[in-house]
C-alpha positions as CSV (number, residue, x, y, z in Angstrom):
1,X,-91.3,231.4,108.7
2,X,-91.4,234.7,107.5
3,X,-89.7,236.3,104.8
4,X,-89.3,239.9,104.1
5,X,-88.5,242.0,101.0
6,X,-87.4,245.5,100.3
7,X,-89.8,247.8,98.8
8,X,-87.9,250.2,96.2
9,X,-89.8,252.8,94.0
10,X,-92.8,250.9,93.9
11,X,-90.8,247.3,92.9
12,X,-89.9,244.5,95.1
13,X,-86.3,243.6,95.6
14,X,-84.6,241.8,97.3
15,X,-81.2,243.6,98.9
16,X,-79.2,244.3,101.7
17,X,-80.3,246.5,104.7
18,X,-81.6,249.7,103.9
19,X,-80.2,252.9,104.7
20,X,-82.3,255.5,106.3
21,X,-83.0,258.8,104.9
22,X,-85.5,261.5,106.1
23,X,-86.9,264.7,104.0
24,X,-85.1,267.1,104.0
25,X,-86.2,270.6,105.9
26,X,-84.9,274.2,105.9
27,X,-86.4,275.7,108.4
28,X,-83.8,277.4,111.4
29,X,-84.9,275.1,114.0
30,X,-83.8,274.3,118.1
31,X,-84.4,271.2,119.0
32,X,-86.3,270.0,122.2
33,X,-86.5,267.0,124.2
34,X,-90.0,266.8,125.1
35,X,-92.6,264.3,123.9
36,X,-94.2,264.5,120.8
37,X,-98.3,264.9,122.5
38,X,-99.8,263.7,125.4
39,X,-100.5,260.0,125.2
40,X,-97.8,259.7,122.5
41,X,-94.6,257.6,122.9
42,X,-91.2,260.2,122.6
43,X,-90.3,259.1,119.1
44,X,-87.5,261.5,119.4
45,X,-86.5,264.8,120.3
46,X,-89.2,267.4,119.1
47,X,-87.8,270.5,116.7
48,X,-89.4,273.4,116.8
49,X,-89.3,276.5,114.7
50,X,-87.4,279.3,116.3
51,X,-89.2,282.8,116.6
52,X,-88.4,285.4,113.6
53,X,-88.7,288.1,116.8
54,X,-86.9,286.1,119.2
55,X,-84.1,283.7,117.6
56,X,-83.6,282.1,120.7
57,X,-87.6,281.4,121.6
58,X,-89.7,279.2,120.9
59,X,-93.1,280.3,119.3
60,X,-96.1,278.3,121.2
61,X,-99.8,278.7,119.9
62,X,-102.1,276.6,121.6
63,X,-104.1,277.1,119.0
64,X,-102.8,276.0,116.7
65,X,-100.4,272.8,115.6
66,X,-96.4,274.6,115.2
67,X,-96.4,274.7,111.3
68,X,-92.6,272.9,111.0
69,X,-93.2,270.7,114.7
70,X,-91.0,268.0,113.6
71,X,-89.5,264.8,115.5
72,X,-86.3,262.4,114.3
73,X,-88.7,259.7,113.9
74,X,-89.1,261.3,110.2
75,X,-85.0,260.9,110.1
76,X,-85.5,257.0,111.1
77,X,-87.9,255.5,108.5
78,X,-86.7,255.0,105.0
79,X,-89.6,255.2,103.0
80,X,-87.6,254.8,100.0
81,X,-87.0,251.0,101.0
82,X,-89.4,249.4,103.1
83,X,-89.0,245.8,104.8
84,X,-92.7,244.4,103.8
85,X,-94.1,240.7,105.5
86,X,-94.7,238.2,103.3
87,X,-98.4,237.7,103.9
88,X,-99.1,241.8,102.6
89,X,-100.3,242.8,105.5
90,X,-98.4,245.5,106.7
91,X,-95.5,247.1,106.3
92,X,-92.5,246.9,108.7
93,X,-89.6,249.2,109.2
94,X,-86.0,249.1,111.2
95,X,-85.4,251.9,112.8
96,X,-81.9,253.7,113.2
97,X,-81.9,253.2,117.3
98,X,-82.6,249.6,116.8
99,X,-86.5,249.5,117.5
100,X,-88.7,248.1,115.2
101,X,-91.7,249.8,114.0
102,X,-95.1,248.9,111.7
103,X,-96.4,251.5,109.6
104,X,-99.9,253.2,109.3
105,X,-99.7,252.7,105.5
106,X,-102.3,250.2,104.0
107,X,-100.1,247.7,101.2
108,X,-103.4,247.1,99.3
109,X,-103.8,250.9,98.8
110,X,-100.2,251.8,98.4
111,X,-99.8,249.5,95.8
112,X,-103.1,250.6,94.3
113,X,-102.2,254.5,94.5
114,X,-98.7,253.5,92.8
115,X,-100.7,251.4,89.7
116,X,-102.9,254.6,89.1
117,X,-99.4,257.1,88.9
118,X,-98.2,254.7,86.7
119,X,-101.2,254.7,84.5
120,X,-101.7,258.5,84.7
121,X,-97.9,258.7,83.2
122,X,-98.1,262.0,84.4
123,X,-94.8,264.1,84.2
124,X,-95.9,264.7,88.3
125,X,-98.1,262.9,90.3
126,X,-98.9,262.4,93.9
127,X,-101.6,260.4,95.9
128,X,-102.7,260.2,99.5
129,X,-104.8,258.4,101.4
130,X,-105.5,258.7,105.0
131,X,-108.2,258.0,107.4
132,X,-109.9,260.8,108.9
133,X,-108.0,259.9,112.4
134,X,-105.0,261.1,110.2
135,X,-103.6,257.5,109.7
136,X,-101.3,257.3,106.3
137,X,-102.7,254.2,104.0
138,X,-101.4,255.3,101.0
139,X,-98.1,257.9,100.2
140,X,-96.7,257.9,96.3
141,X,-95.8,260.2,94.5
142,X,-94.2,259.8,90.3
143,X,-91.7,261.9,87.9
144,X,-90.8,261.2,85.1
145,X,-89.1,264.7,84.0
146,X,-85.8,266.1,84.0
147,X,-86.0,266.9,87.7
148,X,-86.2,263.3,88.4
149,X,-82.1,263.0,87.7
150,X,-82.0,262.9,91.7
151,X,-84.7,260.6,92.2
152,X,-84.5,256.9,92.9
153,X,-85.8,255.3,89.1
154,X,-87.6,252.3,88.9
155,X,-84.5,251.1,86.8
156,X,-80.6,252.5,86.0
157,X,-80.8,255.4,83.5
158,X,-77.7,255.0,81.4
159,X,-75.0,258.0,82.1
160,X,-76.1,261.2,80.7
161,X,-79.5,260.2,79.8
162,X,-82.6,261.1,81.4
163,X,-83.9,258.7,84.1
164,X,-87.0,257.1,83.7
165,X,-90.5,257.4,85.4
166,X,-89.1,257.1,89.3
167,X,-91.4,256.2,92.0
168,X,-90.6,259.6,94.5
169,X,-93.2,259.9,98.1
170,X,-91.6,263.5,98.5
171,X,-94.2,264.4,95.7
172,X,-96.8,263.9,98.4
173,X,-95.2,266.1,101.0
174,X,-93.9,268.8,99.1
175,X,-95.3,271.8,97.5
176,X,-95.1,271.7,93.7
177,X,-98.5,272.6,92.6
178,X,-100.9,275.3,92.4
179,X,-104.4,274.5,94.7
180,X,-106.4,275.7,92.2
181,X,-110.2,275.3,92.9
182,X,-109.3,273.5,95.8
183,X,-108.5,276.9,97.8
184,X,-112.5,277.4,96.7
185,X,-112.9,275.4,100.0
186,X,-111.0,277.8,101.6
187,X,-112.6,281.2,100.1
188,X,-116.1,279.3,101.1
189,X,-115.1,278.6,104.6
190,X,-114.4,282.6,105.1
191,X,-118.2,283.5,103.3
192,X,-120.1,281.2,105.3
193,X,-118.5,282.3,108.8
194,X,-118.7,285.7,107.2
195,X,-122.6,285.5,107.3
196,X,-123.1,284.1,103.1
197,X,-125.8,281.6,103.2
198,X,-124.8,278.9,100.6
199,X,-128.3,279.0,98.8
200,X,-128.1,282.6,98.6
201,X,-128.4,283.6,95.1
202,X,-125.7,286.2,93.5
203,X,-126.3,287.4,89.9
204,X,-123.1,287.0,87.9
205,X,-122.0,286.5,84.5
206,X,-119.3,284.3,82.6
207,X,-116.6,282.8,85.2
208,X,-115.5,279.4,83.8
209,X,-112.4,280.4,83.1
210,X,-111.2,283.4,84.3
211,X,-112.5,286.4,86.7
212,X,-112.3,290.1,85.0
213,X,-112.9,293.3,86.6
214,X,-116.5,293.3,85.1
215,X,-117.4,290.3,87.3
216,X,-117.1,291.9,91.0
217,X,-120.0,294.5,90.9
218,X,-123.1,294.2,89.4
219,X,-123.1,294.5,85.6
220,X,-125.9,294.7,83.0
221,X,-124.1,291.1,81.8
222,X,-125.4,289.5,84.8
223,X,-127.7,287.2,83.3
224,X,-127.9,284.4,85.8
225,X,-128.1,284.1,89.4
226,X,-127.2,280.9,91.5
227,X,-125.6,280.0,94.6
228,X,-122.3,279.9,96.4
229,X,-123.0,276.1,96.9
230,X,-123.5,276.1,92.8
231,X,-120.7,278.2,92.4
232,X,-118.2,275.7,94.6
233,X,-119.7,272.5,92.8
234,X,-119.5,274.0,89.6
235,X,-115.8,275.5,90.1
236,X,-117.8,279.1,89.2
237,X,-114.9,281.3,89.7
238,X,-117.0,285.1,89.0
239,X,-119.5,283.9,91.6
240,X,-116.6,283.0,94.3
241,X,-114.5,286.0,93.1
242,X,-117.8,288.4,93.1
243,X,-118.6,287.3,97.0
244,X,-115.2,287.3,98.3
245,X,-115.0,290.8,96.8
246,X,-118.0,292.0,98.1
247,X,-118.1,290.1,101.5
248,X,-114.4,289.5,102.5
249,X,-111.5,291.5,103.4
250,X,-108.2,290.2,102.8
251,X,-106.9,289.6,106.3
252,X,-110.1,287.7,107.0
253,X,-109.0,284.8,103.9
254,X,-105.6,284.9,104.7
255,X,-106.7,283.7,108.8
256,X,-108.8,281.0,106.6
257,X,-105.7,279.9,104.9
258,X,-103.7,279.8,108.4
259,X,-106.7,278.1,110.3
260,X,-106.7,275.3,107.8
261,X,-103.3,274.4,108.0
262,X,-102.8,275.8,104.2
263,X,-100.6,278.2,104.7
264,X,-98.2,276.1,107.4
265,X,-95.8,273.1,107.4
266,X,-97.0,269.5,107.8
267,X,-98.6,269.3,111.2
268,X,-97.2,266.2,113.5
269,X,-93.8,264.6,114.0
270,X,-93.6,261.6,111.5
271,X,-93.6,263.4,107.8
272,X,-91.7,266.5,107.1
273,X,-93.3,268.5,104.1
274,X,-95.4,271.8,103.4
275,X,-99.2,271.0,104.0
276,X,-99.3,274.8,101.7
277,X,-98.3,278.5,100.7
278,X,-100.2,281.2,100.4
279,X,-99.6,284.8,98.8
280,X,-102.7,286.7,99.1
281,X,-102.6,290.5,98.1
282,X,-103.2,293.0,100.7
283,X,-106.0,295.1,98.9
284,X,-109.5,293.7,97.9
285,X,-108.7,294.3,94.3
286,X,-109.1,292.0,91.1
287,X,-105.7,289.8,92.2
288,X,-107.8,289.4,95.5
289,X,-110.7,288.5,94.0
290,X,-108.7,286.0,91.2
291,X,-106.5,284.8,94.5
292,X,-109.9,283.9,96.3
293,X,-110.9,282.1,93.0
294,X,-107.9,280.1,93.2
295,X,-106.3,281.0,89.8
296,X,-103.3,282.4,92.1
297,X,-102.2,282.9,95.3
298,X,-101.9,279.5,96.8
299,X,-100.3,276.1,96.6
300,X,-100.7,272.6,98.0
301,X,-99.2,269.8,98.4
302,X,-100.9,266.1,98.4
303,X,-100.7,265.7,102.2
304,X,-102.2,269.2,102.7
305,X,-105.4,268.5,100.1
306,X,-105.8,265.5,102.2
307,X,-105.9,267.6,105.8
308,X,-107.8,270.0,104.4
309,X,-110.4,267.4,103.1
310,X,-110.1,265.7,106.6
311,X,-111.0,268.8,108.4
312,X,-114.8,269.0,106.8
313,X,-114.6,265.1,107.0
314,X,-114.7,265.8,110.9
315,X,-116.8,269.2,111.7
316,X,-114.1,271.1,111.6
317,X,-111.4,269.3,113.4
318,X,-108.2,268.7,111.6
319,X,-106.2,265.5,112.1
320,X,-102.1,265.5,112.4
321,X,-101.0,262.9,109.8
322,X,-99.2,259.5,111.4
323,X,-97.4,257.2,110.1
324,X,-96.2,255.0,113.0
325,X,-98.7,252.1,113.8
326,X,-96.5,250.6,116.6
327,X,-93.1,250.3,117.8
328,X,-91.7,247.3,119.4
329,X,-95.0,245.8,119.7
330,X,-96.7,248.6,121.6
331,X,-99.4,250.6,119.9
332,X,-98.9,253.7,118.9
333,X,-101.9,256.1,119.5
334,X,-103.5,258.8,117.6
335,X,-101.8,262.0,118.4
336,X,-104.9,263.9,118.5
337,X,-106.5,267.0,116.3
338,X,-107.4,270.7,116.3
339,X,-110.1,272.7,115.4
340,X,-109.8,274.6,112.6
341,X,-113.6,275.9,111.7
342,X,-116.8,275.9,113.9
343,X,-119.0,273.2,112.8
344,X,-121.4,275.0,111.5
345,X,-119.1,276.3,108.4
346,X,-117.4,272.7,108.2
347,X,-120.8,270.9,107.6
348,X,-122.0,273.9,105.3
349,X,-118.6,273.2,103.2
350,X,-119.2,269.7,103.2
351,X,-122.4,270.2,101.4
352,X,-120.7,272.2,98.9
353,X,-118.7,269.2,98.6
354,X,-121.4,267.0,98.3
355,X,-122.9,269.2,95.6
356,X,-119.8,268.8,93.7
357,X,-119.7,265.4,93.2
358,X,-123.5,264.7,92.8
359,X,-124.3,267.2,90.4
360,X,-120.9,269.5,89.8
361,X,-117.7,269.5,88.1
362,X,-117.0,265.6,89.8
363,X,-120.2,264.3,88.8
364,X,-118.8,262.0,86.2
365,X,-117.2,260.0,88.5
366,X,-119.6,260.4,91.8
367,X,-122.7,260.9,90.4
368,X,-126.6,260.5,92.4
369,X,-126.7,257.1,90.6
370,X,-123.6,255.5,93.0
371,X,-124.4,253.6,96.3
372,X,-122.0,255.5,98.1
373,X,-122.1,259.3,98.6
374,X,-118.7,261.1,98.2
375,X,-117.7,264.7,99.3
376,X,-115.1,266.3,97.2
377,X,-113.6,269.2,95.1
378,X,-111.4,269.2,92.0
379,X,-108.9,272.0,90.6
380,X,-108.0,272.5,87.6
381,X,-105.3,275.3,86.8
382,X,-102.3,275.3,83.9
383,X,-98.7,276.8,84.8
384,X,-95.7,277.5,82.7
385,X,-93.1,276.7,85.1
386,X,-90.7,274.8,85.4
387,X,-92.6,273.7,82.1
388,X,-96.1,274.0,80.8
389,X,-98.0,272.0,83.0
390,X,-101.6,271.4,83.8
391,X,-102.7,270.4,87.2
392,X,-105.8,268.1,88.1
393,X,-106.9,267.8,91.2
394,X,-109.8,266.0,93.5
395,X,-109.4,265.9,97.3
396,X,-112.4,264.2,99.3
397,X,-113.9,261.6,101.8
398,X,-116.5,259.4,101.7
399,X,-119.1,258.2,102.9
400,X,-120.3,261.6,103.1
401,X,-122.4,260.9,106.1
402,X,-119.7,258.9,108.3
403,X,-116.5,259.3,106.9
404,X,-114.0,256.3,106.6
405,X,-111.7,257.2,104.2
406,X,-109.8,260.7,103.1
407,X,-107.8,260.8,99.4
408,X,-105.8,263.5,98.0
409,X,-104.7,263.4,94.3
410,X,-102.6,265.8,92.1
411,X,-102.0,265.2,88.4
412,X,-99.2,267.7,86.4
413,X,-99.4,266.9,82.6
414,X,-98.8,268.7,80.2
415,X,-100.3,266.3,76.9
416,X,-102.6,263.9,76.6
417,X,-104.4,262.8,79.6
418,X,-104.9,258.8,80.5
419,X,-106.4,259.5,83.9
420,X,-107.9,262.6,85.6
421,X,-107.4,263.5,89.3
422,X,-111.3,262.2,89.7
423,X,-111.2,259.1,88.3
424,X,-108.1,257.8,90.2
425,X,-110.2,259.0,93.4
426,X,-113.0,257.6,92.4
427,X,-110.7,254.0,92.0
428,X,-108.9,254.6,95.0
429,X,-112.4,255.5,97.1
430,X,-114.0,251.7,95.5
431,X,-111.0,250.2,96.8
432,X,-110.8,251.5,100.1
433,X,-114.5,251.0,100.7
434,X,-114.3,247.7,99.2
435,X,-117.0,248.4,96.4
436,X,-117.5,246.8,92.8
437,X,-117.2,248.9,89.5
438,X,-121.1,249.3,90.0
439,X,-120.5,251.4,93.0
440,X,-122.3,248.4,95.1
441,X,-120.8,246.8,98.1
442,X,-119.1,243.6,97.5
443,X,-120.9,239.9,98.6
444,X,-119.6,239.6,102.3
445,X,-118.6,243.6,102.8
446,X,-121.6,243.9,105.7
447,X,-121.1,241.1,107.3
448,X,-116.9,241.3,107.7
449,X,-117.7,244.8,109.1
450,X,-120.0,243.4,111.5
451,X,-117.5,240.3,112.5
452,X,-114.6,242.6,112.8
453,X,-117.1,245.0,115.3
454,X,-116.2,248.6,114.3
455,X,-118.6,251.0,112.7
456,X,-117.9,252.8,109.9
457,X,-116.5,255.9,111.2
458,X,-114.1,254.2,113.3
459,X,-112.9,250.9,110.8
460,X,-109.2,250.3,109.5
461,X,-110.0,250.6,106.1
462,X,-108.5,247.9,103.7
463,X,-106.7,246.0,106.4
């Protein structure tokens, strides 16, 4: 017999039947009924953004995903309250029309990503974990600040008081950090297709924490010279400032921004979110420069590190995110991907990203010494509002060479810190890939893979 319990904020309880909620979105939009993709069942009517030049049009760019393409599927899953199996495998959620559908997401890694919020106590905190098809294994997100007086708590706040830590996957979707260093991968992207050979040197001079006027021409202070690949590993912000000064013009970063899926809404039909937002200043001036760095400018949310990390996971081509496994027993297939960069300045990216965690600012947690090469980037960047704030981030896949698994983590705190946006990767990344604390494959890891008959690019990770 099976039995089957509700999943609320990260606890297990067991209630009546849940009631369905989707995120909420405020983009004008007309709705459509056309399927989702080709080879993708109609999960519901598609909604569209409507033209700012044509109110009653439709904007279409084959090239690229509609940055708010929505479906009601995200209006039929409560991801709030989730009916999980008994035996762990899977989760398993009514749908409002009466269908039945299993989810994408991974309970091992859900629960896992949930554990390493809770030990962060971060004031904000979201996780994601994906494979690089764009398959949801892990969504949480965690508040435990005065904003979180609408969020579902892990327990009853008394009246008036503040509520608790509350478990809250909107953190994951929506846009409440700054990028950061991350948008380095962004800024790099636009050098290399702009003709900036990652082992070029560039002479430069301070940069770890800020970019000044002095750092965008040559100056007598120029007392080293290294790479753009050192200067992405290293989170150098006068090298990256310096070359997007010299090399890049600011309508050429902001189509980097767009191409990457930075600047848009979540790509897809089955989470409704901001993959990022972008506010890049029109002349090549210091605020460029500083904007390029990614000390302004730009914002992501959790889901959009994780795309973004997906897209040099995959040469270039960037995955929509799914959360829908099946419904009603059929299978639910992948509903495909776009390019977003030739391969050429994906794989050059990705060896930045390499760089970072082998010998750069992520090398405490990936260093040359582990079994398992990771690709990755962390940000680090304070803000003042709505309170003082700093932000951690790490988004990255591994294994470097074939990709199986893609995480995303964001970190707000504004104390002491119990875990960095790194290390929960790093944690998250062992899991996933089944390794010890050693970095080393578990006894039996080879031969499941080979009994299950999947290579590594193409196995369900944890499952």
């Amino acid at each position: 017999m099976r039995r089957s319990h509700y999943l609320l904020a990260g606890a297990v309880v067991v209630t009546g039947a849940a009631a369905l909620v989707g995120n909420r979105t405020t983009t004008p939009a007309l709705v459509r009924g056309e399927p989702l993709a080709p080879g993708r069942p109609d999960l519901g009517a598609v909604v569209e953004p409507r033209s700012a030049a044509d109110p009653g049009a439709v904007e279409r760019d084959p090239g690229r995903l509609p940055a708010a393409s929505t479906t009601a599927i995200a209006d039929l899953i409560d991801l709030d309250r989730r009916e999980l199996t008994a035996d762990g495998a899977r989760y398993e959620a009514p749908l409002k029309d009466g269908r039945h559908a299993v989810l994408t997401l991974d309970p091992t890694l859900q629960a896992l990503a949930e554990k390493l919020l809770s030990e962060a106590r971060a004031p904000r905190g979201a996780i994601v974990a994906m494979a690089p098809d764009g398959r949801i294994l892990a969504l949480a997100g965690r508040r435990s600040d005065p904003a979180a007086k609408g969020a579902r708590a892990t327990a009853e706040a008394p009246s008036g008081t503040i509520p608790g830590p509350a478990f809250d996957w909107r953190l994951a979707t929506d846009v409440w950090a700054p990028a950061a260093s991350v948008f380095k991968l962004v800024t790099a992207s636009a050098l290399v297709a702009a003709g900036v050979d990652p082992s070029d040197k560039v002479c430069f001079h301070g940069g770890l924490r800020s970019v000044q006027e002095s750092n965008l021409r040559d100056d007598k202070r120029d007392s080293r010279c290294e790479s753009l690949m050192y200067g992405v590993a290293h989170s150098n912000n006068a090298i990256l400032g310096k070359l997007a000064f010299q090399k890049l013009a600011p309508a050429e970063l902001t189509r980097f921004a767009h191409d990457l899926g930075v600047a848009e809404g979540l790509p897809g039909a089955e989470l409704r979110g901001t993959a990022g937002a972008i506010d890049i200043p029109a002349a090549r001036d210091l605020s460029f420069a500083q904007t390029a760095a990614g000390f302004s400018g730009s914002s992501l949310s959790a889901v959009g590190g994780a795309l973004l990390a997906a897209t040099f996971a995959d040469d270039g081509e960037q995955p929509m995110p799914w959360l829908v496994s099946s419904i009603d027993g059929v299978a639910v297939p992948p509903p495909g991907k776009r390019r977003a960069v030739t391969s050429d300045v994906a794989r050059a990216v990705g060896r930045m990203m390499q760089a970072t965690c082998e010998f750069g600012s992520a090398s405490r947690s990936f260093g040359r010494h582990q079994a398992i090469r990771v690709a990755g980037k962390t940000g680090t960047l304070t803000r003042t509002e709505p309170f003082y704030m700093e932000h951690s981030w790490f988004v990255g896949y591994a294994p470097a060479e074939q990709p199986e698994i893609v995480v995303s983590v964001v970190l707000g705190n504004p104390e002491n810190w119990h875990l960095r946006g790194h290390e929960a990767a790093r944690r998250l990344i062992d899991r996933a890939l089944d390794l010890d604390r050693h970095g080393s494959a578990r006894p039996g890891h080879d031969r499941e893979k080979a009994r299950a008959g999947k290579t590594a690019s193409t196995r369900r990770v944890g499952w």
